[in-house]
C-alpha positions in Angstrom: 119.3 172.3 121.9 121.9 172.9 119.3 120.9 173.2 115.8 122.5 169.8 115.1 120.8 168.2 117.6 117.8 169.3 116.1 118.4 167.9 112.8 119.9 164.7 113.6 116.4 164.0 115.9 113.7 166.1 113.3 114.8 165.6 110.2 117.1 162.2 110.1 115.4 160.7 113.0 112.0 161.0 110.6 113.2 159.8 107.5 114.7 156.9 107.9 112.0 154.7 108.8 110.7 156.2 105.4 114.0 155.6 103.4 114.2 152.2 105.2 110.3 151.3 104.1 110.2 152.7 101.0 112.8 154.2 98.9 115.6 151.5 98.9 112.7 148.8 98.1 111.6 150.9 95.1 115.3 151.4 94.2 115.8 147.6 94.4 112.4 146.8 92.5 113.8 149.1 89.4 117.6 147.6 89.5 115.9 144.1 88.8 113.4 145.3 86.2 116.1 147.0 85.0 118.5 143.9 84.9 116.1 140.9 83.7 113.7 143.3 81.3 115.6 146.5 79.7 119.1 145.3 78.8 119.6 145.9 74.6 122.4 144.5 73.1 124.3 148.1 71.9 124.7 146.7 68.0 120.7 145.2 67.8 119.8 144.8 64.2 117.5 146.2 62.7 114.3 143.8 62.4 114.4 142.5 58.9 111.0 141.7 57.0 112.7 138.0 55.7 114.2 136.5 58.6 113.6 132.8 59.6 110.7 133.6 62.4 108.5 131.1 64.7 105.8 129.8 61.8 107.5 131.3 58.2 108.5 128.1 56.3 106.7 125.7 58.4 103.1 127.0 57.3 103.2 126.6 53.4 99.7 127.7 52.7 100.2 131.1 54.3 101.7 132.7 51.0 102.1 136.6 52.5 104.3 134.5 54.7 106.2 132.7 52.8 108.0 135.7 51.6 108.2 133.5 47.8 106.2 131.7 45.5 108.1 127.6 45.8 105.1 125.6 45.1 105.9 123.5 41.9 108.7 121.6 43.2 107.6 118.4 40.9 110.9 115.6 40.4 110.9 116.8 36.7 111.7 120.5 37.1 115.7 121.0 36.9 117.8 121.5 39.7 117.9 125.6 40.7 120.6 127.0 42.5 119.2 128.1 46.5 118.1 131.6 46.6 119.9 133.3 48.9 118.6 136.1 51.8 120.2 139.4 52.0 122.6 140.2 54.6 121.4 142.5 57.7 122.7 146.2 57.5 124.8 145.8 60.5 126.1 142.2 58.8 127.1 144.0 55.8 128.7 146.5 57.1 131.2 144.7 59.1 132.0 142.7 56.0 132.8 145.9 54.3 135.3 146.9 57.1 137.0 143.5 57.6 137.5 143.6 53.4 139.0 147.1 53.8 141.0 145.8 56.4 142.2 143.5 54.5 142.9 145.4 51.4 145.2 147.5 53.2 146.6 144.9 54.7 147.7 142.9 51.6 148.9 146.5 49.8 151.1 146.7 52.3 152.5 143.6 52.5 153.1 143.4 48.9 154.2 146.9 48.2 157.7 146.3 47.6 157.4 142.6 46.1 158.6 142.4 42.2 155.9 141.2 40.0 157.1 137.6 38.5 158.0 136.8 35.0 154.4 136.6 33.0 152.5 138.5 35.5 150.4 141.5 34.9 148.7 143.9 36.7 145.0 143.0 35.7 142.9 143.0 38.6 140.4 141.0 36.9 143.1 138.0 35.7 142.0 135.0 38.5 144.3 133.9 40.9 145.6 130.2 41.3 143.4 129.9 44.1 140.6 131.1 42.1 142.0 128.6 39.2 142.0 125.7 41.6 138.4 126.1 42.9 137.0 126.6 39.4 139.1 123.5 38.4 137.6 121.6 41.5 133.9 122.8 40.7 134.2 121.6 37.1 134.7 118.2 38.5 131.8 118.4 41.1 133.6 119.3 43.8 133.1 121.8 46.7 135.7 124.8 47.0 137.6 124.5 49.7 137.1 127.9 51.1 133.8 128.9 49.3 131.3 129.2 51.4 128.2 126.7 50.6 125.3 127.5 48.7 123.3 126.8 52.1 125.4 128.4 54.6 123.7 129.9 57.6 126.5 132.3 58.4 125.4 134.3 55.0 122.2 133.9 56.2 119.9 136.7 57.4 118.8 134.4 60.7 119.5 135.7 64.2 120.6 133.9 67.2 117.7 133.3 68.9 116.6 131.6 65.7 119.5 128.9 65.3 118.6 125.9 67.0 122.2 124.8 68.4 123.1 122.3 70.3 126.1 121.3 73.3 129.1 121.3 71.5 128.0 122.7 68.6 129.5 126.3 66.5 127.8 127.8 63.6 130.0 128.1 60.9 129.6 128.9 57.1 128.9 125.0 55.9 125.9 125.0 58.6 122.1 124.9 57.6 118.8 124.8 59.1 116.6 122.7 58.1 112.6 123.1 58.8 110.2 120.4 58.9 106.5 120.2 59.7 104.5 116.9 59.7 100.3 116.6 60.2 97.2 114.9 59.4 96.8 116.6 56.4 100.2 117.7 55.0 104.0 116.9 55.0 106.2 120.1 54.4 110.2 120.5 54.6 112.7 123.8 53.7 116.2 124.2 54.0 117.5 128.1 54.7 114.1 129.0 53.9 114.3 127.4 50.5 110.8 124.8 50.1 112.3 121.2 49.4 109.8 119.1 49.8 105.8 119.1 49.7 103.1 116.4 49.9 99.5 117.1 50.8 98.0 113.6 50.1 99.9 110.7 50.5 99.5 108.6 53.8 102.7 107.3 55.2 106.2 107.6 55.8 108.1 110.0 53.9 111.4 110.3 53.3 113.2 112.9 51.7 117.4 112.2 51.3 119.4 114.9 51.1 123.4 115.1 49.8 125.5 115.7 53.0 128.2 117.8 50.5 125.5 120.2 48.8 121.9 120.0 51.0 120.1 119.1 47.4 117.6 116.5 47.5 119.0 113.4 45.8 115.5 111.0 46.5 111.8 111.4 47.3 110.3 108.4 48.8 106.6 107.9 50.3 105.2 104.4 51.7 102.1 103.5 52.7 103.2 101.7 55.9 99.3 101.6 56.4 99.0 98.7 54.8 100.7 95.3 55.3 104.1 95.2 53.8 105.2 98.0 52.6 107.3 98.5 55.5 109.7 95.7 53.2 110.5 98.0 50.5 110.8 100.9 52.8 113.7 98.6 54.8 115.4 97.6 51.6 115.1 101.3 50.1 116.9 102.5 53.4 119.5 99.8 53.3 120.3 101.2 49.6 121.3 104.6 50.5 124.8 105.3 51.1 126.4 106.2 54.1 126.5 109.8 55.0 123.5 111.5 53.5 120.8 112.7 55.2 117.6 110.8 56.0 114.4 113.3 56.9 111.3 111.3 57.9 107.9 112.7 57.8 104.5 111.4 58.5 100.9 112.2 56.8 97.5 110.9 58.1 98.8 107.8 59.9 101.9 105.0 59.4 101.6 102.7 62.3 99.1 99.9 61.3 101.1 98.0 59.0 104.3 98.8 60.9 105.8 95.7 62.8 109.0 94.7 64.3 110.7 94.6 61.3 110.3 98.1 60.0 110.6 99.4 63.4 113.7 97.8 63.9 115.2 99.3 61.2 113.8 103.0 62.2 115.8 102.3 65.2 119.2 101.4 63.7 118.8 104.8 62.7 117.9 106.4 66.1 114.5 107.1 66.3 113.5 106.8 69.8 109.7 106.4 69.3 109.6 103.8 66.6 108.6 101.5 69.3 105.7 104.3 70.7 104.5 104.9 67.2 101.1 103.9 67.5 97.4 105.0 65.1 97.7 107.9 63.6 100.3 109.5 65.9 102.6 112.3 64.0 106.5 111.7 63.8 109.3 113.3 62.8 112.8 112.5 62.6 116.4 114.0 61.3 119.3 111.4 60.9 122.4 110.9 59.6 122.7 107.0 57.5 125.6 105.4 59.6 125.8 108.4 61.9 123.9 109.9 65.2 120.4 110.8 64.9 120.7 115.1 64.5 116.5 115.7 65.8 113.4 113.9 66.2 109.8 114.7 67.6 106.6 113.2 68.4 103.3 113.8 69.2 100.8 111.1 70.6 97.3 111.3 69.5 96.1 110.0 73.2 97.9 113.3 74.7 97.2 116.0 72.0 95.2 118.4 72.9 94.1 119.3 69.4 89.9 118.0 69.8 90.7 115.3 66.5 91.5 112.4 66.3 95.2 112.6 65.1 98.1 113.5 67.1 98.9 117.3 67.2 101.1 118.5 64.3 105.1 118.4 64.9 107.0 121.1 63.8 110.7 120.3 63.8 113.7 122.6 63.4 117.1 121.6 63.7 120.7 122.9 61.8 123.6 120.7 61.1 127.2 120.8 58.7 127.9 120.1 55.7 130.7 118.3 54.9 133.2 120.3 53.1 134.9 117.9 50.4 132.9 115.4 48.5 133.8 112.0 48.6 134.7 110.7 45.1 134.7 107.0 44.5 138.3 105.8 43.6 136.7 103.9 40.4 138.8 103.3 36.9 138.1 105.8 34.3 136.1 104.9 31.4 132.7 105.8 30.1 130.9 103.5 32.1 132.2 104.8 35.2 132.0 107.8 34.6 128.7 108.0 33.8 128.1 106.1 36.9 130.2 109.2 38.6 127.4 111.7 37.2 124.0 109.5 37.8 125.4 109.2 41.8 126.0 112.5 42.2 122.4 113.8 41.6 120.4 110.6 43.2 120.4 108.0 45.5 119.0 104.6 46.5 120.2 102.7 43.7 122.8 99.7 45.3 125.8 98.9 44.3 125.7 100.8 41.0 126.6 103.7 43.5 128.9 101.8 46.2 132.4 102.7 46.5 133.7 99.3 46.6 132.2 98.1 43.4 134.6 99.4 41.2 133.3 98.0 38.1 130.7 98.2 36.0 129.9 94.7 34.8 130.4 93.8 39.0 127.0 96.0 39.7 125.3 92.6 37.6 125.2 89.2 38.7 127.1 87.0 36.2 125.3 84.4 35.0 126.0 81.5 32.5 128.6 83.4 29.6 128.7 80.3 27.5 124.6 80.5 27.2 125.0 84.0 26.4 126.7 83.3 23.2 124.8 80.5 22.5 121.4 82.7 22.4 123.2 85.7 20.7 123.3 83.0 17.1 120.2 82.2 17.5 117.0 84.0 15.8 115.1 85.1 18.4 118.3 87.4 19.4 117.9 89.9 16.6 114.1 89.1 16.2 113.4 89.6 19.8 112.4 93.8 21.6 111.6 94.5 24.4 108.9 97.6 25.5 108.9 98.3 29.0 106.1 100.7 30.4 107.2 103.2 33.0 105.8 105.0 35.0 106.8 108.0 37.5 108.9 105.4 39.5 112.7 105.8 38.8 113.8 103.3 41.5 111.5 100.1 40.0 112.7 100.7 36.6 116.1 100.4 37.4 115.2 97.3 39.3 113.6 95.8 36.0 116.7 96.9 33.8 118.8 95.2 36.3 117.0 91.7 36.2 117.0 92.2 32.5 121.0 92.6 31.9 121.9 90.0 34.4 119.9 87.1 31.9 122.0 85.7 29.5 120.6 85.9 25.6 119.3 89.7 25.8 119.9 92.3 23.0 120.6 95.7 24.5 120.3 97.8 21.7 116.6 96.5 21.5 115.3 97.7 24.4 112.9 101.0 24.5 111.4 102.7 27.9 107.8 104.1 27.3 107.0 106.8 29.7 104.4 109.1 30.7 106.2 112.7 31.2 109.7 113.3 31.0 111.5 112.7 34.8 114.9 113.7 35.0 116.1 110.9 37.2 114.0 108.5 35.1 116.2 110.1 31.8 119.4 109.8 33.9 118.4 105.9 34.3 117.9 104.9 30.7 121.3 106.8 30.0 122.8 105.0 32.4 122.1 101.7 30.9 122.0 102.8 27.4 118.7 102.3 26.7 116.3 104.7 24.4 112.8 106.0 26.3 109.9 107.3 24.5 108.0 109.7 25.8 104.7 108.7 25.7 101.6 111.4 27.2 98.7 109.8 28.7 95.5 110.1 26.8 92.0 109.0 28.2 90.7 109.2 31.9 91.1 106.1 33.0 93.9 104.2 34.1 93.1 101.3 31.9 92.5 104.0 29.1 96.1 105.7 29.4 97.4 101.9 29.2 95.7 100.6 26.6 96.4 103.8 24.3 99.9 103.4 25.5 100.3 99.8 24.1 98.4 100.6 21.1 101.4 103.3 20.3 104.0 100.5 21.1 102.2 97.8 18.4 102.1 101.2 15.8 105.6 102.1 16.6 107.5 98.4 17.0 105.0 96.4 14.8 103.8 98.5 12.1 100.4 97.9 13.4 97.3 99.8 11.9 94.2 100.0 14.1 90.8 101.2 13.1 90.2 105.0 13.2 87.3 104.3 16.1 90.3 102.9 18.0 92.4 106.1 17.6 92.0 108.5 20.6 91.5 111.7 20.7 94.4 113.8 19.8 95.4 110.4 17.5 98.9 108.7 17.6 101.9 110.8 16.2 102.6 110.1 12.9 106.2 112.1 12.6 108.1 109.7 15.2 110.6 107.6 14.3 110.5 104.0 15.5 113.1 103.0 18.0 113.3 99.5 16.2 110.7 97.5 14.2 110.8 94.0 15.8 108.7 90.4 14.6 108.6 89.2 18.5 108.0 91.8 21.1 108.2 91.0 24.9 105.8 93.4 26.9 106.9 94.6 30.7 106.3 96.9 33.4 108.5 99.0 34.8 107.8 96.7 38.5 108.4 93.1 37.0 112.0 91.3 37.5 112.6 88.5 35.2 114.6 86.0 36.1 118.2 85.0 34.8 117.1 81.9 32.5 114.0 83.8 30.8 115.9 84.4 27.7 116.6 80.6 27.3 113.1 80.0 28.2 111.8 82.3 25.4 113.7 81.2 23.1 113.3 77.7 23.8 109.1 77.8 23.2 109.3 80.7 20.5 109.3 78.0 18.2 105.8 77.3 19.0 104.3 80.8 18.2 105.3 80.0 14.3 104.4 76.1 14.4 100.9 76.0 16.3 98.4 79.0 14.9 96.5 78.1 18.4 98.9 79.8 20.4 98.4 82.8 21.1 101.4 84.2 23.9 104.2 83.0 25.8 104.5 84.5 29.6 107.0 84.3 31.9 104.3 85.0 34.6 102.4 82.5 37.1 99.6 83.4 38.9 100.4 79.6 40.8 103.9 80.2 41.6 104.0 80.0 45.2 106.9 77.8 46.5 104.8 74.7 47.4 103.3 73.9 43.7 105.6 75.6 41.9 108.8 73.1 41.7 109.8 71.8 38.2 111.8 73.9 36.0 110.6 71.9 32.5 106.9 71.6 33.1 105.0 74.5 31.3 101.1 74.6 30.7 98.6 75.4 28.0 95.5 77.9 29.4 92.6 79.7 27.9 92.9 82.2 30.5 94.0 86.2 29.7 97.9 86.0 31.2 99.1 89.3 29.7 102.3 90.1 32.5 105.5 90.1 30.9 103.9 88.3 27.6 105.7 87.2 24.2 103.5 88.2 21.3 104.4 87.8 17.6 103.8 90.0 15.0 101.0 87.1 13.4 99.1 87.5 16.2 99.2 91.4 16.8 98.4 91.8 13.3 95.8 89.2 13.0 94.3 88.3 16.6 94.7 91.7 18.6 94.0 94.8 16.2 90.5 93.3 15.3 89.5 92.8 18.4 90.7 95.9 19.5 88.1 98.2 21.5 87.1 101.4 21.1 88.8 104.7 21.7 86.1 105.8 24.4 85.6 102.2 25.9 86.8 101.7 29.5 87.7 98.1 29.4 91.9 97.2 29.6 93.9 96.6 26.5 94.1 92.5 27.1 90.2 92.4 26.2 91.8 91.9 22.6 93.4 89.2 23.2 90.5 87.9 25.6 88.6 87.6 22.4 90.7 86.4 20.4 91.4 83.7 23.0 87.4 82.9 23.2 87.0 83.0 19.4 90.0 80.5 18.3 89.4 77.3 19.0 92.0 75.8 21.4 93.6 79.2 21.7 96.3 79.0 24.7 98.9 80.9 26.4 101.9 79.0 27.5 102.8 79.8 31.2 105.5 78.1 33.3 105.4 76.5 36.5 108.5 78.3 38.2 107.7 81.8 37.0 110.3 83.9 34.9 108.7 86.6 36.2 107.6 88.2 39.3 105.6 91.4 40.5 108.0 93.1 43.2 106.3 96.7 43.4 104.4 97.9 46.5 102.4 101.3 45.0 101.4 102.0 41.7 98.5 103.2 40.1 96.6 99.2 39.9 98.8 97.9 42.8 98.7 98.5 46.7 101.2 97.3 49.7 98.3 94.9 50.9 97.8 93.3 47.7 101.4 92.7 46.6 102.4 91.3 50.5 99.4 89.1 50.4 99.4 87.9 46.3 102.9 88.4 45.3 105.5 88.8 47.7 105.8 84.7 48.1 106.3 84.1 44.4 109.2 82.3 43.4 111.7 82.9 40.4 113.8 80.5 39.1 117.5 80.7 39.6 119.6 78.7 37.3 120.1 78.1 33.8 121.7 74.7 34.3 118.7 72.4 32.9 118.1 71.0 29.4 114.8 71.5 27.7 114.4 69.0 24.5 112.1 69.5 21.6 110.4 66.6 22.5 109.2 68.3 25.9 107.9 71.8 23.8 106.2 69.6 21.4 104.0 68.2 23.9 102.9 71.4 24.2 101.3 72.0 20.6 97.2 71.6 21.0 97.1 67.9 19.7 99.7 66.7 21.5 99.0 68.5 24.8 95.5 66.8 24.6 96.9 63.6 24.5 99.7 63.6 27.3 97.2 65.2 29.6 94.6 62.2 29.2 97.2 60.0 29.7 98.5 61.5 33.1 94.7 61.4 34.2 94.3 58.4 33.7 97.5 57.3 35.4 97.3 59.3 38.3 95.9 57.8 41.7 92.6 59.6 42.8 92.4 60.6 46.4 90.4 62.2 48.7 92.7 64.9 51.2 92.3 68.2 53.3 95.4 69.7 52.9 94.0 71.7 55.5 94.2 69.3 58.2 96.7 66.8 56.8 100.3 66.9 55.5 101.1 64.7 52.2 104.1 62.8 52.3 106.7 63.3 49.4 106.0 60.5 46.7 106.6 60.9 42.8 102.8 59.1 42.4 100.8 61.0 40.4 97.5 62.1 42.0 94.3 63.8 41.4 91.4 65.3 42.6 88.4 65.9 41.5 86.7 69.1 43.2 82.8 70.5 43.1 83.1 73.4 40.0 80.6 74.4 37.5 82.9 76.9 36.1 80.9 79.7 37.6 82.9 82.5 40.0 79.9 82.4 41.9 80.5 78.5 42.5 84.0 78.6 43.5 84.4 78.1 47.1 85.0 74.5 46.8 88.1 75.5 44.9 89.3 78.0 46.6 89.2 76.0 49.9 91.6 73.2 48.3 93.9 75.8 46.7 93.9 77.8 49.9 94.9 74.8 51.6 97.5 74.3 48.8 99.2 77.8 49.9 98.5 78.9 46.1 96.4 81.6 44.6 93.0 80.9 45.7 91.5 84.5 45.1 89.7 83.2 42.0 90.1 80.1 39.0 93.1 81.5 37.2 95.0 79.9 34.7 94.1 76.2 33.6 93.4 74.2 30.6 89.9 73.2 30.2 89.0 72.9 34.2 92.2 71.2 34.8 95.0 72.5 37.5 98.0 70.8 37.7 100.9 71.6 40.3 104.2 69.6 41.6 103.2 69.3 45.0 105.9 67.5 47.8 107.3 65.6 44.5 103.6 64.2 42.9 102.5 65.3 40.0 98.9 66.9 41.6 96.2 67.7 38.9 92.9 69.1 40.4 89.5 68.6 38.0 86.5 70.5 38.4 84.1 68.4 38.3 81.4 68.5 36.2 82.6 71.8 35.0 86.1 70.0 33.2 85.4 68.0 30.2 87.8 65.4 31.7 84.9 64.8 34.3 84.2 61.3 33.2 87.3 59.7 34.6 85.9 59.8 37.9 85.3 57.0 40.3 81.7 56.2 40.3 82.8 55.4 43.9 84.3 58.7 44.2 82.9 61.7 46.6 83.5 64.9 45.1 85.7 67.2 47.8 83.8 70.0 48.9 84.5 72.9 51.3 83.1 72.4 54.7 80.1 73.9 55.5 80.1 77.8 57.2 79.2 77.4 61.0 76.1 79.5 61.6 74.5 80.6 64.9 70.8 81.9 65.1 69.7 84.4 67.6 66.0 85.3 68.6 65.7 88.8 70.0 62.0 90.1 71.1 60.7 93.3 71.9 57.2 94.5 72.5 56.5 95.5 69.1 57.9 92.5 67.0 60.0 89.5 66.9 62.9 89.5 64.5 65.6 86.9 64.0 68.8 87.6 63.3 71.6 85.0 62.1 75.6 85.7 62.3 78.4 84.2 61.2 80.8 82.8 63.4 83.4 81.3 61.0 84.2 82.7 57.7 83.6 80.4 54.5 87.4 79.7 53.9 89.2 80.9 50.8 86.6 82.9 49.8 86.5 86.7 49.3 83.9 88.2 47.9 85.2 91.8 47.7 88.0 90.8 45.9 87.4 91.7 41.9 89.5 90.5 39.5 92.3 92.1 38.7 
């Protein structure tokens, strides 16, 4: 056998079943680790201790990684410019070999290129392109090749950390923005910068941001919980501009009081699940006003897995561009637009005082009767006559009010004064913006009705020269070294969520006459707790009432000075400021406020500190306001309303009115212009009010409790008859009733008795099947 024989059968014929079985699979098994497991990218960064990771920026309550110390970010703190992250090692040096580059590059090319008449060879003299962007940013504008304050290219964030999408190329005007939403808290950062916080509020919040710059221009939250506040969240959104950027968050739950209408609207703006959106589910959504919908998540509390009872918290991460050049309005220049110019850049939601295609100033207001407004400017009451409106924390309903109050013909703008808790910047940036002065007033006391009443007590020192008792004062007392905005003999008192209508001035200054002829009245409101379409009809019928009235009220100084400051309560007490007046009201004989029947005023504000989204959709939503200034109102008709008189013409429309006996419940009334009347079980007790509230609830008018009134008379304009209601024997007009006559009286409750027995005992227990109607016994006064 030859020696290669031999080797070829020993050696080779032996060890290829063992190369075949064992080393080419091992050699195989390490190319794929090798392939899917140890590749390294040859320039890997070092791992830098503030990059964007899985959890920083989306956990606020972590500090350690937070990697800063962003937890005041209140409306009032001013703007600060984004804090930037350092660039990588690796980052940084390339930028220094690209400028290098360049350097050379531009040496060269300019090497030989005389220097032009005028120039010098300071390095540090800018450039016109330098000129031209400092230019550009005096006037608000982005530089065309700076890179933005957000920019994700400067950015310290890797790319496995840049959520991208098809299409889609990070450049410097691109930003990531981070969002978390959960039972308990709402947080939002752009770039790693905090931008938005909320640990408490239930609802839907939304947070705009400009598309130019990434700052946050508005801060919204409703309470979609409740009934109705899914209205102001629709016309809030239809308010905002085209373009910016709409991020919506949810806390606790926002489903229950959301219907068709506020879901449709979340779908114009492409959220998928508005329809899905069911209790206390969490949601999330990134959009674009007018645009595509940039992210949105969801998370369904039937398919967390969490072990609560809320759907799992969303986290949300997205990145989108900014838009390089600012869109500036092509308005005329003049101070009015130009201040317009300024308030629009900074905040948003405010109309057509920041549309494009309202070019003027005076074309933001609806223009009303100019003849009327020169008529009321000679009389009296125009130099007379301020105005105090009291603001709180909520920028967006005291522009609303200001609004309402320059489109009525007969105001005096330089006698209007804003009385605020804290200073707001955007609430600043409104009063400049119509011209108006604000006071900043701080709260003092604990309670709500506390901080109110000491508020209004600074506004009758201030504008009345009003001196109250020192057991009145509180604590702290009221500054002495201010200086009045104005003094004033007739002050109109409003809230920052009222809107008056566009006759009120030639409705106050038609019956301020009657504040200086008849001692027994006592205030003059624009407000009707009654005016609900169906009773509320004629614009020249006004009533007397011994009722408290005290939204948007006319007061003289007589009656602050002689009526109000006595009766004023206590520093410590807890009871609201109108308790004054209430007294005074009880202790004058015949002592009145004059109310309309088509209110001049109406309550349009879903959240505030006395006010809910449930009690303004089910009270005040269907008020009316009265919308022309084209009737006459003749002395005759406001002297009816002094005490004697008013006596008189009311005994005289009892008497000729028709009595009848109707369910409005079950029955419609034909249109007539027969006075009518109705006399209905009332002692005057709120404990003996359901047959009242049954006929006013049928009425479709404020039935919640007797309100308003003049001496247990109502009277409406119902389908074109005069309608007066007597409670009966409670009214002193009583004794013109039918001895014929059957007093109406709610039906009875249905009641259904069940007898359960068990071994021990026998117990009877009785439910009710149909509630007593119009009556609410939860309901306090409010």
């Amino acid at each position: 056998m030859s020696i290669v024989s031999y080797i070829r059968r020993r050696i080779f014929g032996k060890a290829a079943p063992l190369m075949k079985r064992v080393v080419l699979p091992c050699i195989a098994i390490l190319f794929f680790v090798q392939a899917f497991f140890g590749r390294k990218s040859p320039q890997e960064s070092p791992e830098i201790p503030n990059l964007i990771v899985p959890g920083e920026a989306i956990d606020p309550i972590l500090k350690q990684t937070m990697g800063r110390h962003a937890y005041h970010n209140l409306e009032s703190d001013p703007p600060k410019e984004p804090v930037l992250p350092q660039p990588s090692p690796v980052l940084k040096k390339n930028q220094e070999k690209l400028l290098h580059h360049q350097k050379h590059t531009s040496d060269d090319k300019h090497k030989d290129v005389p220097k032009s008449k005028g120039e010098t060879g300071n390095s540090n003299s800018p450039s016109g392109a330098q000129k031209e962007n400092k230019a550009k940013g005096d006037r608000g504008e982005v530089p065309r090749q700076a890179p933005a304050p957000w920019s994700m290219a400067t950015a310290n964030i890797t790319d496995s950390h840049k959520v991208r999408f098809k299409g889609h190329a990070i450049t410097n005007q691109t930003v990531t923005l981070t969002l978390m939403s959960s039972s308990d808290k709402v947080f939002m950062s752009l770039n790693k910068r905090e931008i938005y916080r909320n640990l408490g509020d239930r609802g839907i919040h939304l947070v705009v941001l400009n598309q130019h710059s990434g700052r946050v221009m508005a801060k919204r939250v409703f309470d979609t919980f409740t009934t109705g506040t899914e209205e102001e969240m629709a016309e809030f959104i239809d308010e905002i501009q085209d373009g910016r950027i709409l991020v919506f968050a949810v806390l606790d739950e926002c489903s229950k009081g959301l219907t068709w209408r506020g879901r449709n609207k979340l779908k114009e703006l492409g959220a998928r699940w508005a329809d899905k959106l069911a209790y206390r589910d969490m949601w999330a959504l990134v959009t674009r006003k007018g645009a595509l919908k940039l992210a949105e998540t969801y998370s369904n509390v039937a398919t967390a897995d969490t072990g609560y009872e809320w759907g799992g918290p969303v986290f949300l991460r997205t990145d989108f561009d900014l838009e390089e050049k600012p869109k500036e309005c092509s308005w005329p220049t003049n101070e009015r637009n130009d201040a317009r110019r300024v308030f629009c850049r900074l905040y948003e939601g405010y109309g057509a005082m920041c549309d494009c295609d309202v070019t003027e100033w005076s074309d933001v207001f609806f223009q009303a009767d100019d003849q009327l407004d020169k008529q009321l400017s000679l009389k009296p009451l125009y130099k007379d006559l301020g105005i105090a409106i009291l603001a709180t924390n909520r920028s967006h309903y005291l522009y609303k009010t200001l609004k309402s109050l320059w489109e009525a013909p007969g105001i005096n703008r330089d006698r209007v004064v804003v009385y605020a808790d804290k200073h707001n910047r955007e609430m600043i940036a409104v009063t400049k913006l119509f011209g108006v002065q604000m006071v900043v007033s701080p709260d003092l006391g604990n309670t709500t009705a506390q901080k109110i009443r000491h508020k209004i007590q600074r506004i009758f020192r201030d504008l009345m020269g009003a001196k109250f008792p020192k057991e009145t004062i509180p604590e702290g007392g009221l500054p002495e070294d201010t200086i009045p905005p104005f003094m004033c003999d007739k002050l109109l008192l409003l809230e920052d969520d009222l809107q008056v209508s566009i006759d009120a001035f030639k409705y106050f200054h038609a019956l301020s006459p009657l504040l200086d002829r008849d001692p027994t009245v006592l205030g003059i409101t624009a407000f009707n707790f009654f005016g609900y379409r169906d009773v509320a009809n004629s614009l020249v019928t006004f009533y007397r009432t011994a009722e408290v009235n005290n939204l948007a009220i006319l007061l003289s100084s007589r009656i602050v000075h002689d009526h109000i400051v006595p009766n004023w309560v206590e520093a410590e007490s807890k009871r609201e400021w109108y308790r004054a007046l209430k007294m005074a009201l009880k202790d004058l004989k015949n002592g009145a406020i004059i109310y309309p029947e088509v209110p001049r005023a109406r309550h349009f504000a879903y959240a505030g500190q006395t006010i809910s989204g449930g009690v303004q959709h089910n009270l005040f939503r269907d008020h009316v306001l009265a919308l022309t200034t084209d009737y006459d109102l003749s002395d005759a008709d406001i002297l009816q309303l002094e005490a004697s008189q008013y006596e008189v013409k009311l005994l005289e429309t009892l008497k000729a009115s028709n009595p009848i006996s109707f369910d409005f419940c079950k029955h419609d009334l034909l249109y007539d212009s027969t006075p009518l009347v109705m006399y209905v079980d009332f002692n005057g007790s709120w404990s003996d009010e359901k047959s009242w509230s049954y006929v006013m609830k049928c009425l479709r008018t404020w039935e919640l409790y007797p309100e308003a009134g003049w001496k247990g008379v109502w009277q409406f304009h119902y389908h074109g008859h005069w309608l007066s209601i007597v409670g009966s024997p409670f009214s002193t007009y009583s004794y013109l009733k039918p001895d014929e006559y059957k007093v109406i009286t709610a039906p009875p409750t249905t009641t259904t008795t069940t007898t359960t027995s068990s071994p021990s005992s026998n117990t009877s227990k009785k439910s009710s099947s149909t509630p007593d109607p119009g009556t609410n016994s939860n309901s306090p006064k409010s």
